[in-house]
C-alpha positions in Angstrom: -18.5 77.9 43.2 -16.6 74.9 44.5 -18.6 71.7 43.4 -17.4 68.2 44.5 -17.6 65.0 42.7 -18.0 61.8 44.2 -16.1 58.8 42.4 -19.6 57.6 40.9 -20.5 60.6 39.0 -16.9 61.2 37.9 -16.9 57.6 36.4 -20.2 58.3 35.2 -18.8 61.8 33.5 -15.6 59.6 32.4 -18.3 57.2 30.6 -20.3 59.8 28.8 -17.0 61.6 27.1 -15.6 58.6 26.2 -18.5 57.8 24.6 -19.0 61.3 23.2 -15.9 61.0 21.7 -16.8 58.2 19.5 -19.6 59.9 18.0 -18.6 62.6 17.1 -15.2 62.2 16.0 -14.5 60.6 12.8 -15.9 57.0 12.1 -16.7 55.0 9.3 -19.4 55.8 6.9 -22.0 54.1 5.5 -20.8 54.6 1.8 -17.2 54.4 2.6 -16.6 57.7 1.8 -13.2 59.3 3.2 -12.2 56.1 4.8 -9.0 56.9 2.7 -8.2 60.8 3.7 -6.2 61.5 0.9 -8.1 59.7 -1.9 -11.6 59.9 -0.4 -13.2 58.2 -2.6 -11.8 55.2 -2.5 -13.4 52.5 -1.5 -16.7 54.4 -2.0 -20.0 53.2 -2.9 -21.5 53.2 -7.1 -17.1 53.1 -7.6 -15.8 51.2 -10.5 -14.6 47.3 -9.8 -10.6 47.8 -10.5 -9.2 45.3 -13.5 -6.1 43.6 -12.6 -6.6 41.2 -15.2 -6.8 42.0 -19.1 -10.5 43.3 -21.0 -11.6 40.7 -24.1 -14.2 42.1 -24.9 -15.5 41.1 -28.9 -15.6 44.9 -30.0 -13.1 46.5 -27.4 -15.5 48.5 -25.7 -18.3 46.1 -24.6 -19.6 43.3 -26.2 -19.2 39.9 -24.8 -16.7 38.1 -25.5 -16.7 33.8 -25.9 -19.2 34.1 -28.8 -16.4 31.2 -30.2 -16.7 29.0 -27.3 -19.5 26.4 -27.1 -23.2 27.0 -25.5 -22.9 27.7 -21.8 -25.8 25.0 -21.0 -24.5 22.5 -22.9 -20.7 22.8 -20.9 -22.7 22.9 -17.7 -24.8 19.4 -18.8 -21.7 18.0 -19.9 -19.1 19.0 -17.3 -21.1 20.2 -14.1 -24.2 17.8 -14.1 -23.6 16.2 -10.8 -25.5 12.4 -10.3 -24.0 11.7 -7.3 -22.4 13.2 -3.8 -19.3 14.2 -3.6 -17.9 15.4 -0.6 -15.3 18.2 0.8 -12.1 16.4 1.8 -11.3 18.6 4.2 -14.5 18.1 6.1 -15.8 21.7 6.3 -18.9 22.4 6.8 -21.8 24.1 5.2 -21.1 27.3 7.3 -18.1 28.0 5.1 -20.5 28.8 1.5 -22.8 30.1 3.8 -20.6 32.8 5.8 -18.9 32.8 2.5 -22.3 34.1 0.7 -23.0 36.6 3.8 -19.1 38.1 3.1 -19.9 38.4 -0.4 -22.7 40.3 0.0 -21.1 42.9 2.6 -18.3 43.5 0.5 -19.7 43.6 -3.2 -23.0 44.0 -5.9 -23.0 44.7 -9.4 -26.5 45.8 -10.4 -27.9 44.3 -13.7 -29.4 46.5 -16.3 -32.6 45.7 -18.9 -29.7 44.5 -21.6 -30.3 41.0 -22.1 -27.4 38.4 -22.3 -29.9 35.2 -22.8 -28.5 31.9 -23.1 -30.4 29.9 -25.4 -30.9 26.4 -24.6 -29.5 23.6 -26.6 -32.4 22.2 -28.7 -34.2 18.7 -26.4 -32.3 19.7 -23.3 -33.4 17.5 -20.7 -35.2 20.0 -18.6 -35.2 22.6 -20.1 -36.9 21.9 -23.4 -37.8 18.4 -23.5 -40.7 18.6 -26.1 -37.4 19.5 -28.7 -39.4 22.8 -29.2 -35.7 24.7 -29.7 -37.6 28.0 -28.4 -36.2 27.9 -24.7 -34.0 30.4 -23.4 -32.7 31.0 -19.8 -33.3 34.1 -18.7 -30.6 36.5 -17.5 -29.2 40.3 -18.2 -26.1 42.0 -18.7 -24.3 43.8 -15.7 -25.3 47.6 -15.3 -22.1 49.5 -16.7 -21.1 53.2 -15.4 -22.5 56.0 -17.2 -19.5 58.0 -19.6 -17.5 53.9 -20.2 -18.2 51.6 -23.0 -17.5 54.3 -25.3 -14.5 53.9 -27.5 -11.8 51.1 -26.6 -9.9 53.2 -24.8 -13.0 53.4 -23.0 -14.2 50.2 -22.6 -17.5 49.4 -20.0 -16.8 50.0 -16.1 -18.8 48.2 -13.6 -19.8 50.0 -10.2 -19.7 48.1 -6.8 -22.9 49.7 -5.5 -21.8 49.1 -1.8 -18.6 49.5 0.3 -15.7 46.6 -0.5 -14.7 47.2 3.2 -16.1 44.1 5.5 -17.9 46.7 7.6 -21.2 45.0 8.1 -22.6 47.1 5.8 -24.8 43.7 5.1 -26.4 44.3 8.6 -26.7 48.1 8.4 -26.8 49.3 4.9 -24.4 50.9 2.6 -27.0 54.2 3.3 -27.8 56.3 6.1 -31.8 56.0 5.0 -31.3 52.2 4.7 -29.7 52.3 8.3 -32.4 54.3 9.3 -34.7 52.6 8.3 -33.2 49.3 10.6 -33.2 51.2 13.8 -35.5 51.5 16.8 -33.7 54.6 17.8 -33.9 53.7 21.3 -31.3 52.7 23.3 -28.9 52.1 20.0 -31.1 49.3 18.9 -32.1 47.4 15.2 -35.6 46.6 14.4 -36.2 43.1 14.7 -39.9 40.9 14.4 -41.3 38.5 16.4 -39.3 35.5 17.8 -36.3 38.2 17.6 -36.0 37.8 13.7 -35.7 40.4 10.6 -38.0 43.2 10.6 -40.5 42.9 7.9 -41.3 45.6 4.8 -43.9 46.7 7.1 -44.9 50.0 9.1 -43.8 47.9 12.1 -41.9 45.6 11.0 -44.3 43.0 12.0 -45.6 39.8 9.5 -48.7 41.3 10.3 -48.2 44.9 10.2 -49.7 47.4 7.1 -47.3 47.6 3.9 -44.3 50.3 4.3 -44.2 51.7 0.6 -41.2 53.3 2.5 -39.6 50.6 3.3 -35.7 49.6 1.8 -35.7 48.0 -1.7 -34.8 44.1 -0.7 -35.1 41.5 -4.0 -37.5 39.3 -3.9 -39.2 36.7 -5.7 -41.9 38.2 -8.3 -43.2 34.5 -9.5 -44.2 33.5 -6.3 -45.9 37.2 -5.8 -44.3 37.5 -2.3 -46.1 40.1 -0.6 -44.0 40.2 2.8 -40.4 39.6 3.2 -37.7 40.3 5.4 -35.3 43.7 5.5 -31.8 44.0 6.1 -28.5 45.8 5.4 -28.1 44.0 2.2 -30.9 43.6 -0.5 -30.2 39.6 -1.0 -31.3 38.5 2.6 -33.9 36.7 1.9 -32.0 34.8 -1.4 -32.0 31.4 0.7 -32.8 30.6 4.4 -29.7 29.5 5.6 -28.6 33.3 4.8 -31.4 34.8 6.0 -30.1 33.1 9.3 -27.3 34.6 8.9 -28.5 38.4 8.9 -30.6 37.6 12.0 -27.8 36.4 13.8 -25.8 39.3 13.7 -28.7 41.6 14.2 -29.3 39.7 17.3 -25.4 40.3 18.1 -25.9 43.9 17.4 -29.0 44.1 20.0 -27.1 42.1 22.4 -24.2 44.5 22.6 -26.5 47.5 23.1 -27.9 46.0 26.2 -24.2 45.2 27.9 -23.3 49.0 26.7 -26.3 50.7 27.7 -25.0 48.9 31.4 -21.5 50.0 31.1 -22.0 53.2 29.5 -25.5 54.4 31.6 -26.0 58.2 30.3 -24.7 57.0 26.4 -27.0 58.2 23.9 -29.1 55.7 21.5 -26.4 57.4 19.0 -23.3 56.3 21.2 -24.7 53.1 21.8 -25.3 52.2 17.9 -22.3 53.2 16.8 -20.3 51.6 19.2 -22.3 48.0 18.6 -22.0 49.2 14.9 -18.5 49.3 14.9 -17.8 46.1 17.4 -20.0 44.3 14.8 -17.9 45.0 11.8 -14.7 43.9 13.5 -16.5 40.8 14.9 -16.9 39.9 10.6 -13.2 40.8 10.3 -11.6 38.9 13.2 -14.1 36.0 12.2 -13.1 36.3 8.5 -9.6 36.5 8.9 -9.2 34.4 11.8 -11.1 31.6 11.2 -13.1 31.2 7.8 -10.2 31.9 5.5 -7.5 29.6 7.1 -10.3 27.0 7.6 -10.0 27.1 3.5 -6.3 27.2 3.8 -5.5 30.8 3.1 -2.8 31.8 5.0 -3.1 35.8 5.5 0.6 37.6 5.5 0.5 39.2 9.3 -1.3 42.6 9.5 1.1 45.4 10.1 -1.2 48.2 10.5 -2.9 50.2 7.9 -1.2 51.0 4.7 -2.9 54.4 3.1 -1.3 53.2 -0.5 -3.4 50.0 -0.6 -6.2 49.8 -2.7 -9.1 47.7 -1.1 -11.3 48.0 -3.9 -12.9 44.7 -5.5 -11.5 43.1 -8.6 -13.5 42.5 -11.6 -12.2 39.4 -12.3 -12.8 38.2 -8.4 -16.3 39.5 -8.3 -17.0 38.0 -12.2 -15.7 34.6 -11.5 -13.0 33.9 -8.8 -15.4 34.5 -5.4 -18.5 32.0 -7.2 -16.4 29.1 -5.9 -19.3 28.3 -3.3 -21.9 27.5 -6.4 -20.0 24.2 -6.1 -20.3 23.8 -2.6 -23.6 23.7 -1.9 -25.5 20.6 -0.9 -29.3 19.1 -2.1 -30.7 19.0 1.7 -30.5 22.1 4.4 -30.7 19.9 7.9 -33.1 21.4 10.5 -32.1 19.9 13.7 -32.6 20.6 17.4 -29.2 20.8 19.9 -29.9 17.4 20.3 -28.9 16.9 16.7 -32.4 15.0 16.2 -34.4 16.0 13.0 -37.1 19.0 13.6 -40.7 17.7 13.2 -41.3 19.7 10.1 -38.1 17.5 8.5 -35.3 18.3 6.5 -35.7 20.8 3.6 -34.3 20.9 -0.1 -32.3 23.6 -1.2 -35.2 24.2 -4.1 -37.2 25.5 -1.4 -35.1 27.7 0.4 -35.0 30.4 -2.2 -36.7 33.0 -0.8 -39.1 31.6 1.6 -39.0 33.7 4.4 -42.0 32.5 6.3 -40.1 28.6 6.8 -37.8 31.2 9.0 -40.7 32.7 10.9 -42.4 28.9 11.5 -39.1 27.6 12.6 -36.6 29.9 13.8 -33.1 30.4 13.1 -32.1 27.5 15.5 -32.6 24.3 13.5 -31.1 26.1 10.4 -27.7 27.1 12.5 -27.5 24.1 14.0 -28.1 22.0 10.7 -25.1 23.8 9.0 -22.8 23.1 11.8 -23.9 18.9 10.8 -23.1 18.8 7.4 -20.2 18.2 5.7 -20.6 20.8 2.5 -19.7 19.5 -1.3 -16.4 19.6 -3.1 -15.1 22.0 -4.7 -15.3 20.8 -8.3 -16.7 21.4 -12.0 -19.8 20.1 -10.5 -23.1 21.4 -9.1 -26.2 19.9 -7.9 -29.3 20.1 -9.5 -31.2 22.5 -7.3 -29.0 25.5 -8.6 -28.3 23.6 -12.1 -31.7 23.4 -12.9 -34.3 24.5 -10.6 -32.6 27.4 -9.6 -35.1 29.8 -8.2 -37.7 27.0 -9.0 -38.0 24.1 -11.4 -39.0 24.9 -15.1 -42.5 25.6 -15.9 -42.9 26.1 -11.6 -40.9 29.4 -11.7 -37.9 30.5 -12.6 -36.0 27.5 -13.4 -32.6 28.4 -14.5 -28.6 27.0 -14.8 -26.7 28.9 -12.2 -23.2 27.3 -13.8 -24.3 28.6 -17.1 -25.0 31.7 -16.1 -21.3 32.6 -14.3 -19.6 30.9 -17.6 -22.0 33.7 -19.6 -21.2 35.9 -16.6 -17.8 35.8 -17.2 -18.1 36.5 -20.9 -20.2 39.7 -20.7 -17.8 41.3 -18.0 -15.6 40.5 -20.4 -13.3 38.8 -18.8 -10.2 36.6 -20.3 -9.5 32.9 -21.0 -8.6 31.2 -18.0 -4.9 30.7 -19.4 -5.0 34.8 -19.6 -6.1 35.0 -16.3 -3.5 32.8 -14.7 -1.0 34.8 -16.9 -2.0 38.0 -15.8 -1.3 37.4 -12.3 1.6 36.3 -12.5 1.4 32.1 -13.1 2.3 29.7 -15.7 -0.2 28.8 -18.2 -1.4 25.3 -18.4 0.1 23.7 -21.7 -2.3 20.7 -21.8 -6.0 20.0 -20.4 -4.6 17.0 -18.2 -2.2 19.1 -17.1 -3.4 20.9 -14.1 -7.0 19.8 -13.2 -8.4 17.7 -10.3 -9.5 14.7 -10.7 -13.0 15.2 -10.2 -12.8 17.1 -13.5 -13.3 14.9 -17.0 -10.4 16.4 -18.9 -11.7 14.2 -21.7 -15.2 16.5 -22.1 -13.7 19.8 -21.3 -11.1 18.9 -24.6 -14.0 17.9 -26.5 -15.8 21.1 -25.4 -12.4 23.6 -25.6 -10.6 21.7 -28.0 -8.2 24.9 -27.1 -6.7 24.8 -23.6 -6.1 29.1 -24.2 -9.8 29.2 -24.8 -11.3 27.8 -21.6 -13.9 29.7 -19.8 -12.0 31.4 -16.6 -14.6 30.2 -13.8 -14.3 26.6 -15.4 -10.4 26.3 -15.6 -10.7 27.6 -11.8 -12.9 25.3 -10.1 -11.0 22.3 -12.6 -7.8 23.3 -11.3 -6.0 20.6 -9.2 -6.3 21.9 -5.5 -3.4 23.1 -3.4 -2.3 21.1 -0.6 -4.7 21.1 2.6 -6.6 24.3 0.3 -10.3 24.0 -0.8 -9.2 25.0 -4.4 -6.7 25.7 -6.6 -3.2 28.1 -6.9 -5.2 30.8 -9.5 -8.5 31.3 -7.0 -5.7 31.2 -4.2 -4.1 33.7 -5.6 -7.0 35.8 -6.4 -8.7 35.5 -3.1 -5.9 35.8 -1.2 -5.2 39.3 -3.1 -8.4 40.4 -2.8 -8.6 39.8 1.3 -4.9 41.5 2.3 -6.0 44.6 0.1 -9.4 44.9 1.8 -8.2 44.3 5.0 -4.9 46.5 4.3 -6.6 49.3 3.0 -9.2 50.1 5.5 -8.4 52.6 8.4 -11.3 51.6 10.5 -9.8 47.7 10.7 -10.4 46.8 13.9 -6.8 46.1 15.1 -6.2 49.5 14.0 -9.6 51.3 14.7 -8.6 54.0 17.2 -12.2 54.4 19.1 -11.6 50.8 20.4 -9.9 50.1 23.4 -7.2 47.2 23.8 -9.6 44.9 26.0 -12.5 45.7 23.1 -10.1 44.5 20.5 -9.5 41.6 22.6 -12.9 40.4 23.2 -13.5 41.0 19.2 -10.3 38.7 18.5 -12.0 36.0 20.9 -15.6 36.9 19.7 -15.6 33.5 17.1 -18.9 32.5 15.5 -19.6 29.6 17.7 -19.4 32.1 20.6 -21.7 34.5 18.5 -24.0 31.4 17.6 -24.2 30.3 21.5 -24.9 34.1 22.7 -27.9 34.6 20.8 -29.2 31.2 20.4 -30.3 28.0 22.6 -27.7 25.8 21.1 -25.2 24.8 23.2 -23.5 21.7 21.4 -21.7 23.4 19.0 -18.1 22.6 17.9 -15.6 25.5 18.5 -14.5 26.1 14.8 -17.9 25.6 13.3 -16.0 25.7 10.1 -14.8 22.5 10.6 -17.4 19.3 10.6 -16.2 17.5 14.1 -18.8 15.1 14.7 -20.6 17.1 17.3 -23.8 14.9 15.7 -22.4 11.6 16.4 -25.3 10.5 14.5 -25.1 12.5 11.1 -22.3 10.2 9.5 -22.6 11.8 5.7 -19.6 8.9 4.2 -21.7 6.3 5.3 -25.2 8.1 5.9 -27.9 5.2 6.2 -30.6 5.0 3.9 -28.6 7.5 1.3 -30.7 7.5 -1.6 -29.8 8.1 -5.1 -32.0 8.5 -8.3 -30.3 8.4 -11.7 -31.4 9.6 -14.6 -32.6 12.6 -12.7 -35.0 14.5 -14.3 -36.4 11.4 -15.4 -39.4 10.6 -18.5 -40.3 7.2 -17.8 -39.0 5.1 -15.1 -35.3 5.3 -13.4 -32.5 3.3 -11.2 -33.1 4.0 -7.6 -29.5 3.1 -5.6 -30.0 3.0 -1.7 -27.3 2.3 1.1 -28.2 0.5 4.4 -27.0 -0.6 7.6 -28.8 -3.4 8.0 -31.5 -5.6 6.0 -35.0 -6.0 5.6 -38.3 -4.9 4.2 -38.8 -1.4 3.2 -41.9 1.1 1.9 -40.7 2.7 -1.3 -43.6 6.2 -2.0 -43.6 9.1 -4.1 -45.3 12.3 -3.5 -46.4 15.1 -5.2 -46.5 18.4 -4.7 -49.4 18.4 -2.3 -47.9 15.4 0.0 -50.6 13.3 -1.5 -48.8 9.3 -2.3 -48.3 8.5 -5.8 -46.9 5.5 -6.3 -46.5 2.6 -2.8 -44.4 -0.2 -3.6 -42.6 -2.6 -1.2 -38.9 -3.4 -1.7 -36.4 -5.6 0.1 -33.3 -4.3 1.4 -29.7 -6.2 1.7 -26.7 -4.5 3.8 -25.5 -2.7 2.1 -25.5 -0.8 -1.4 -28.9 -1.6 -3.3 -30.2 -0.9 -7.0 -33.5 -0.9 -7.7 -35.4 -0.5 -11.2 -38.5 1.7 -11.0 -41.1 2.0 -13.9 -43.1 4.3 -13.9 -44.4 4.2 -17.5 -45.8 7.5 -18.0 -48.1 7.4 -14.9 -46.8 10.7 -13.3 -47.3 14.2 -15.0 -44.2 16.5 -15.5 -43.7 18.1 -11.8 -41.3 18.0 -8.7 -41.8 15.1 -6.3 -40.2 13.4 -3.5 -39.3 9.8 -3.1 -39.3 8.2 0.2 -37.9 5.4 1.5 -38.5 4.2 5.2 -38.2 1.0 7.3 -39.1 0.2 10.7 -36.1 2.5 12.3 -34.7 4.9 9.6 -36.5 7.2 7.0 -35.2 9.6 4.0 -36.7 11.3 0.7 -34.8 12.9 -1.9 -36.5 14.9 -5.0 -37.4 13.7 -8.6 -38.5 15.5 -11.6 -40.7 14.3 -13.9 -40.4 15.6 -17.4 -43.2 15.1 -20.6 
């Protein structure tokens, strides 16, 4: 029987095997199994972390090493406490620890066990044991090790990376087909989303609203503030901080997004031909955009890509997974901006980093808009041996309110119980000079006085100290032992995936062409109602001509922060005059109202207090009759 086929219908057949193709020939999986064909496993998920550098630890086989060195909270309050703002010279902004943290979690996790590596707390710390009680200790485990290591020292403790080290979006979509599952509609290729087009919640519909899905994906979450509903994605730290959370929703919206232009192109595809497709468009978006963009932004220049090399070996490193990759603990800043396109401040304010830890529902009252847009303003902290106090002491919450712990002193104890080597070690075992002296080779934000008086042995240094100390490269964001680590770590993941999009045989030339050009800012304007938006949102270009950080009016600073008694308040302005100086508590209620007179300029300020304030957070507010800003205090016994 002679049948005849009209041009429409032989496109439309055309279509449908090309997209038939696709799914069902071989693509990447979700655990990264077989994406090497001769070494399958390779690459896999619940794989050891390899070790490029040596193993110190105190027995040989697996228990932490540094027992020598001094107390991990006392180096982080004598090196890391940070009393003032200091700036990234380069100007980048606060997407690059935020894309930075969202790359981190699609390429690497190392569970914790119930083994606990506590760090006890110097006795009359500060904040953490003010009453000179000598009973506190901040809480933290040892990393889960693989069953059949830590046996003998030949033997010594193996860590597993419990998801893929490939950047394959396995943040959006899981490092599991019943995770993945779990995220789809299964119509027309789709994700799940909730109202207002953000993350699904743990619920039977993945509505705030909806009935409790005892089914639903793992995600961690914050027991202390007995979170009942919270958001699910690809990777189980989504909901770690907002600006992150963000993050997620913006590539799930991407994902969505690509469905809809597919289902148009490709009108007889299948809802499993259209997710795969968007599925694998979405990975190489993160590639090109991590290659492309965030890693030269830092100053990391990539040898060229010559295709994919089978003898590569993309898994992650201990010692860049251990201490190397934390780099963006120093980076963060105090306040997250929430601003509108018009780069004015949303209603609702700014909001501190302290309460962005997993707070889903600020996302659901105000979008992922403000929070984008915010990151693009700010120009994000050096990188230095100092962190601010909303991860240095209130991480997670501030003592007595939560979970208050020391985020530096945890990745110097971190470090110890993965049992890593001295920094000198490190910097040896990859192929660099050792540092002979401690004013040798660190920056000058680092007080090469204290760390001596800590180390008193430059070959005993803790290795993520010496790396964020180090003397940064020229136009870098750090120094020549991260470069090299980093640097490493990116060519062999990118290397040794066959599924890179450059080399990904189920896209076509034009689709690797509109990945190359598919850069955040384009991703951010796509699925977003910003439209002012610099093109490298990497980069801190004065799109806000208004958000001027170096000279930022009414820039507040409160020293000694946590305070007992009364404290120096320091304030910058434009112009003089009178100004209304409140605290509030917790509750918003005012605390203290006092008037104070303001020169141009830079202004100090003595505040007593006297003992009339309990031990709590607060915030301090300063306003005159144009400008307004607050900044946090905590009040100790």
């Amino acid at each position: 029987m002679n049948v005849k086929i009209y041009p429409r219908t032989l496109y439309i057949l055309l279509c449908a095997l090309m997209m038939s193709t696709l799914a069902y020939s071989q693509v990447r999986t979700y655990d990264g199994y077989g994406n090497n064909e001769a070494n399958p496993a390779l690459g896999a998920t619940q794989t050891p972390l390899k070790v490029i550098t040596s193993l110190e630890f105190a027995d040989k086989i697996g228990t932490p090493t540094g027992t020598e060195r001094p107390n991990p909270r006392e180096i982080s309050n004598q090196l890391f406490a940070q009393d003032e703002l200091i700036y990234d010279e380069h100007e980048l902004s606060d997407f690059v620890w935020v894309f930075g943290q969202f790359i981190d979690h699609d390429i690497v996790l190392v569970a914790t066990n119930d083994e606990p590596a506590m760090i006890v707390v110097p006795p009359c710390d500060p904040v953490f044991d003010p009453n000179c009680e000598s009973e506190t200790i901040i809480p933290m485990n040892r990393s889960k090790y693989m069953e059949g290591t830590g046996l003998t020292p030949e033997n010594p403790r193996q860590y597993a990376n419990e998801i893929t080290p490939f950047i394959d979006a396995s943040a959006v979509y899981g490092s599991t087909k019943e995770r993945a599952d779990w995220l789809r509609t299964f119509e027309g290729g789709k994700l799940r989303t909730s109202r207002g087009n953000l993350l699904p919640f743990n619920t039977r519909n993945g509505e705030l609203s909806g009935a409790t899905d005892d089914q639903a994906p793992h995600m961690e979450s914050s027991a202390f503030q007995n979170m009942r509903r919270w958001f699910v994605a690809g990777d189980v730290r989504a909901n770690e901080n907002v600006l992150l959370t963000a993050m997620h929703t913006l590539f799930v919206r991407e994902h969505n997004r690509l469905c809809e232009d597919l289902e148009k192109e490709y009108p007889n595809a299948d809802d499993e031909q259209l997710f795969l497709k968007a599925r694998t468009m979405i990975g190489g978006m993160l590639q090109s955009i991590t290659y492309n963009q965030w890693l030269p932004a830092m100053g990391v220049e990539m040898d060229n890509y010559s295709g994919y090399q089978a003898d590569a070996d993309p898994r992650i490193s201990n010692v860049f997974s251990a201490a190397a990759y934390r780099f963006g603990h120093t980076l963060l800043s105090t306040d997250i901006l929430r601003m509108n396109d018009d780069c004015n401040t949303m209603p609702d304010g700014d909001m501190h980093l302290v309460d962005a830890f997993f707070n889903p529902l600020s996302v659901v009252s105000s979008g992922i808009d403000p929070l984008v847009k915010g990151m693009s303003a700010q120009i994000q902290q050096s990188l230095d041996c100092k962190v601010i106090d909303d991860v240095r002491n209130f991480l997670f919450g501030p003592p007595g309110f939560g979970l208050g712990m020391d985020l530096a002193a945890i990745n110097i104890n971190r470090g110890r119980e993965r049992g890593l080597p001295d920094y000198n070690s490190i910097r040896s075992s990859i192929g660099l000079p050792t540092v002979r002296s401690f004013g040798e080779s660190f920056d000058s934000h680092t007080d090469a006085q204290a760390l001596e008086e800590l180390y008193g042995d430059v070959n005993d240094i803790d290795p993520w100290v010496g790396l964020l100390a180090e003397v940064h490269l020229p136009g870098a964001l750090f120094g020549e032992t991260i470069m090299a680590i980093v640097k490493k770590q990116f060519q062999e993941i990118r290397d040794g995936d066959r599924f890179f999009f450059e080399a990904d045989p189920s896209l076509s030339t034009a689709e690797v062409e509109m990945i190359r050009n598919s850069t955040l800012t384009e991703i951010i304007r796509r699925n977003t109602a910003i439209e002012a938006m610099q093109e490298n949102v990497f980069r801190m270009t004065r799109t806000c001509s208004k958000v001027d950080i170096d000279e930022k009016e009414l820039e507040l600073i409160v020293y000694p922060n946590p305070i007992r008694e009364d404290f120096d308040l320091t304030v910058f302005s434009f112009e003089g005059g009178d100004a209304q100086l409140r605290i509030f508590d917790a509750l918003g209620k005012v605390v203290y109202n006092n008037e104070i007179s303001l020169d141009s300029g830079v202004n100090t300020f003595f505040v007593p207090l006297q003992g009339s304030l309990t031990q709590g957070l607060y915030h301090l507010d300063v306003s005159t009759a144009r400008e307004r800003n607050s900044t946090k205090l905590y009040i100790t016994d």
